[in-house]
C-alpha positions as CSV (number, residue, x, y, z in Angstrom):
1,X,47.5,120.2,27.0
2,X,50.2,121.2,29.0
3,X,52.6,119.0,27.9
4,X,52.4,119.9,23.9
5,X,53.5,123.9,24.4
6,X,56.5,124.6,22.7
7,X,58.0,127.9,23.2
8,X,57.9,130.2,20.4
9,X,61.5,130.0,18.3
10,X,62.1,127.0,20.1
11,X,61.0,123.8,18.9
12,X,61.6,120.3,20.6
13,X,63.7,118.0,19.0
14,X,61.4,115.0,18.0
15,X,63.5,112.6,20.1
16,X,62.2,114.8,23.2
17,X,59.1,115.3,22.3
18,X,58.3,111.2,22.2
19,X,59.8,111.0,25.9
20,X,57.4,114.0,26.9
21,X,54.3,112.0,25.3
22,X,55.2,109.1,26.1
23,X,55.3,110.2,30.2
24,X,51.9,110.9,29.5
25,X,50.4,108.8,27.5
26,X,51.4,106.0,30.2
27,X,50.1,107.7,33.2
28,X,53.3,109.4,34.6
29,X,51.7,112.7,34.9
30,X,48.4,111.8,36.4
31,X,49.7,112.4,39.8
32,X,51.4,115.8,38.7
33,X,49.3,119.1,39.3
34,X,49.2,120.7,36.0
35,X,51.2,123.7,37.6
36,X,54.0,121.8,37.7
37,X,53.7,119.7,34.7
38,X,56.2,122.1,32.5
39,X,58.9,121.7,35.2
40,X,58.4,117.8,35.1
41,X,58.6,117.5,31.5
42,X,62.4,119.9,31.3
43,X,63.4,117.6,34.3
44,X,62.9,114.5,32.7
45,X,64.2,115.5,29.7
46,X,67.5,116.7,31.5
47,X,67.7,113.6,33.3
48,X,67.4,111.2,30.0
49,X,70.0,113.8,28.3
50,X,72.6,113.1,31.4
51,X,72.0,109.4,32.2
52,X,70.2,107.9,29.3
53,X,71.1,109.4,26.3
54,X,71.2,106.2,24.3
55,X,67.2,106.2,24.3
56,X,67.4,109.6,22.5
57,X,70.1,108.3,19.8
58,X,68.1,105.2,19.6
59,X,65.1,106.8,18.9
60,X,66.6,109.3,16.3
61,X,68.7,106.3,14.6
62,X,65.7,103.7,14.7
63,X,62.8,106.3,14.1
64,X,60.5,103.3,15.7
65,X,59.4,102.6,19.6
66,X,59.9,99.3,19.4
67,X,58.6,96.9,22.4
68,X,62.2,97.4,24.3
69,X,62.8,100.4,23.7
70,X,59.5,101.6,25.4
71,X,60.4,99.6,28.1
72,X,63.4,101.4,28.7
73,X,62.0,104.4,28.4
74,X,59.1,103.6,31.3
75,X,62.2,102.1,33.6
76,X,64.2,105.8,33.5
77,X,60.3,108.0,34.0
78,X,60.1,105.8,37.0
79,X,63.4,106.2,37.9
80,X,63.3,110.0,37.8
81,X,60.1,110.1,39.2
82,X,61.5,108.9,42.1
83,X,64.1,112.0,42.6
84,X,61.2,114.5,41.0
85,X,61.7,117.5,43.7
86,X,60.0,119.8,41.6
């Protein structure tokens, strides 16, 4: 439940808001205490707007999570997961 609060007046692009799911949907926040889930979430979404921001154009241009594409997306969770400080 965490992970689906928006802040009022501020809505999440669409594009963000699949890499949030997706994170966990997959398992990526089963190991996160639910305190610190919100962090996690603007974190990761920092980190894929600085060193992966082709997964957000692609998934704004292609409107579809194709098999690759989620594939790419699960390689960069797991890569910031490792540098996750919290």
């Amino acid at each position: 439940m965490e992970l689906l609060k928006q802040n009022q007046y501020s809505p999440i692009p669409i594009e963000e808001q699949v890499i949030s799911i997706f994170s966990g949907v997959r398992g990526f926040l089963d190991a996160i205490p639910t305190n610190r889930i919100k962090t996690f979430e603007e974190q990761l979404i920092r980190y894929v707007k600085e060193r992966h921001p082709e997964i957000l154009k692609q998934l704004v241009e292609e409107k579809d999570l194709s098999k690759e594409l989620s594939h790419t997306i699960e390689e960069a969770i797991k890569a910031f997961k490792k540098v996750f400080a919290g």
